[in-house]
Steps between C-alpha positions, in 0.01 A plus 500: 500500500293645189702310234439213719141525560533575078661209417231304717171627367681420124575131630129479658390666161665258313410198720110543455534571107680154477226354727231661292648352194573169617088436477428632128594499163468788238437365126279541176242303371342486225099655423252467258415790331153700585410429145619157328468530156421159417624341152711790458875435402557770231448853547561818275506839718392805313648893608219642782297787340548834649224700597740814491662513105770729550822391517603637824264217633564271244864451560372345882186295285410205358821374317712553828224325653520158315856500541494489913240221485659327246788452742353416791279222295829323432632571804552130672523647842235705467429669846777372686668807677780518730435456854606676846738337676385633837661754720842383444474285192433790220301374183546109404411327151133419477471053423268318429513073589261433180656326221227564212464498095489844563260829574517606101200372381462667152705553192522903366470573148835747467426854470656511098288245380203665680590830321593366187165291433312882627664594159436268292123588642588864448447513854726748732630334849321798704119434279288381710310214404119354554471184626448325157814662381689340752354171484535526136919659582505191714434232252777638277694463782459160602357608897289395706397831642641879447568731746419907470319729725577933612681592742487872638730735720341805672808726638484818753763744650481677815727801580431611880663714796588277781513707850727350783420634898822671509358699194707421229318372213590293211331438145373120452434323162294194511451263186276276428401290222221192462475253266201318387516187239216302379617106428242333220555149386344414178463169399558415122261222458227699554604907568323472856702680766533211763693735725492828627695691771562865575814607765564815622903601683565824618874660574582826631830655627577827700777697565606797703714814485789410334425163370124650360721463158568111601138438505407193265315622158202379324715275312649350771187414689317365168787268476486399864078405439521345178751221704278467746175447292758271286562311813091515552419365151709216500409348842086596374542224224835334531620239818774665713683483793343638865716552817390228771624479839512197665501470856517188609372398868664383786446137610353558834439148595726431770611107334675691204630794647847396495511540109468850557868582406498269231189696325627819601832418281304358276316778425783740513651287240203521284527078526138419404584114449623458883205791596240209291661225658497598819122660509361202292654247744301694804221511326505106438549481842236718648230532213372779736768692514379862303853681502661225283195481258480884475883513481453224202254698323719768477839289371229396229377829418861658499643189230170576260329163606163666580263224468683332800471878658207459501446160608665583824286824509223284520678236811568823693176613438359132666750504781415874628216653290491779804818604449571472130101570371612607207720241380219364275471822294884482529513122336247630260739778389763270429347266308328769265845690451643125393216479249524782355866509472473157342240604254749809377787214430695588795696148646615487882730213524434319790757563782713230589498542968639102461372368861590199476713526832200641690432230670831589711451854504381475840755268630742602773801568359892512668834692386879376516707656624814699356518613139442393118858345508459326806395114504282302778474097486157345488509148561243194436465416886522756824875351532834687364591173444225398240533599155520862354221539252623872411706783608255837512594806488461768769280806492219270330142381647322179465198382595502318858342076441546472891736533810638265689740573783810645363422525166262616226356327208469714185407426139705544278561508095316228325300397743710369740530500839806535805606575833719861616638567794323802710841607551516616134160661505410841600257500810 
């Protein structure tokens, strides 16, 4: 009776995680950055000075630095992570439904010809440089603005005696190591910093007993910050992607409710042109009808179109304003994250929902009988004795034009128009 009562709880279990997902989708989409560096499309990143100048600290500096943001600025899926799949799915790909020019906005001067002009200047890569250095570096160059700033780690180890209640006691180690870099952008028109940013990541590890010896070292941890604060100082002036989880509505309005499977699938299916359809042709329908206009918002948001986000931020916002009193600021946020991604050079193509068959979305629909292989006569009059227009075949729906006694008139292909017998339709 246990295994049974198991195996039910794991069915329930796996019955309201399917339920659950049925109503959202899980995708990326893409952000301005906090600072848009306008005009800006070639860059030149110069090693972080270290406040420490040993070596030991060195090593985990400036040049090692540079090279984790350099890779995450030409990184084209820049902050898309894998997802969980829920209890039972494990981890799943993170998508995106955006179809852009792409999140890279600027061009970087290669590290050798960075260090080889330093040279010719008698400079060394680790000098640090005023700002009328570097705007004068950056003309050489051919950029529009250089890169350089510090970055600092401050590290500390603690040994201690752990006691247990049985009295046994252990020794602990604890690790810990924090990272401070400070970004400054300096433009090479002028040498005025336009930007300025200081982030701070701290790691630590501990261990126990026998695995005190397993406990991660300053190395380690300065490695694990500086990816982070990489990470940080890309999305600060650089477009990227953001997790957003869209959880679309339910139609409550009793008229539609029978396209509740049909969504559900939908949405399962990650189908956004039948999810459009569908929502857009309820919404022509019943202009007052909130959970299709919030639901479009979100199919807009999720495909990169956020001008028409916010568009239907701003019908939701008329419809219920108690409800959804914040879907002004909302529309407002959209349309200043599609400016500004504009402005960098950043080009959502429009995405293509192709409604054109909305009009029958709402339709009632009926389903032969039988299989794919199988084949039902529709004829031009209700009389087997009229002539057969086509032979359909089973397992298939069309959209019901009318009944009349027994038979059905569908549409079909092309526009045109015939009788089936109910006997070949599925009640």
């Amino acid at each position: 009776m246990k295994t049974k009562s198991n195996v039910l709880i794991l069915f329930a279990l796996i019955g309201i995680t399917s339920m659950l997902k049925a109503q959202n989708i899980d995708c990326f989409v893409i952000a301005p950055p906090e600072k848009s560096l306008l005009n800006v499309k070639k860059i030149a990143i110069l090693n972080f000075e270290n406040f420490e100048k040993n070596s030991y600290y060195n090593t985990y500096g400036g040049s090692a630095f540079v090279d984790y943001l350099t890779a995450k600025l030409l990184d084209e899926s820049r902050g898309i992570y894998a997802l969980s799949g829920g209890i039972f799915g494990g981890s799943k790909e993170g998508k995106t439904f955006i179809k852009s020019s792409g999140i890279n906005v600027f061009k970087i001067v290669e590290r050798e010809q960075l260090s080889n002009i330093l040279k010719e200047k008698n400079l060394g890569v680790d000098v640090a440089l005023n700002d009328n250095q570097a705007a004068e570096l950056g003309k050489v160059l051919g950029i529009d603005v250089l890169l350089m700033g510090t970055i600092k780690h401050t590290y500390n180890s603690n040994r201690t005696l752990e006691k247990y209640t049985d009295g046994s006691t252990t020794h602990c180690t604890e690790n810990t190591c924090g990272t401070e870099i400070l970004i400054k952008v300096v433009s090479v028109e002028n040498a005025q910093i336009i930007a300025t940013k200081t982030i701070k990541n701290v790691s630590s590890d501990k261990k126990w007993g026998k695995d005190e010896g397993n406990v991660l070292t300053f190395e380690q941890l300065a490695e694990k910050n500086m990816k982070s604060l990489a990470y940080a100082a890309a999305f600060y002036m650089a477009p990227y992607y953001v997790y957003y989880k869209a959880d679309f509505r339910k139609i409550k309005v009793k008229e539609y409710k029978d396209k509740a499977s049909d969504i559900k699938r939908f949405i399962e299916n990650e189908d956004l042109k039948s999810m459009y359809t569908i929502y857009k042709a309820i919404y022509d329908a019943d202009n007052y009808n909130v959970d299709a206009a919030y639901n479009l918002t979100l199919l807009s948001v999720i495909t990169g179109d956020y001008i028409s986000g916010s568009n239907w931020d701003k019908i939701i916002y008329e419809i219920d304003s108690k409800e959804f009193g914040k879907a002004n600021e909302w529309a407002k946020s959209w349309e200043t994250s599609a400016n500004s991604l504009k402005s960098l050079g950043v080009e959502i193509a429009k995405y293509d929902f192709d409604s054109k068959g909305s009009s029958d979305a709402l339709a009632n629909k009926v389903k032969t009988k039988g299989n794919k292989n199988d084949r039902f006569e529709v004829y031009e009059k209700t009389d087997r004795g009229s002539t057969v227009l086509v032979k359909v075949p089973g397992e298939t729906e069309f959209i019901i034009i009318e009944k009349s006694g027994d038979y059905t008139k569908i549409k079909l292909l092309g526009g045109k128009e015939g009788y089936i017998s109910n006997e070949n339709v599925k009640k």
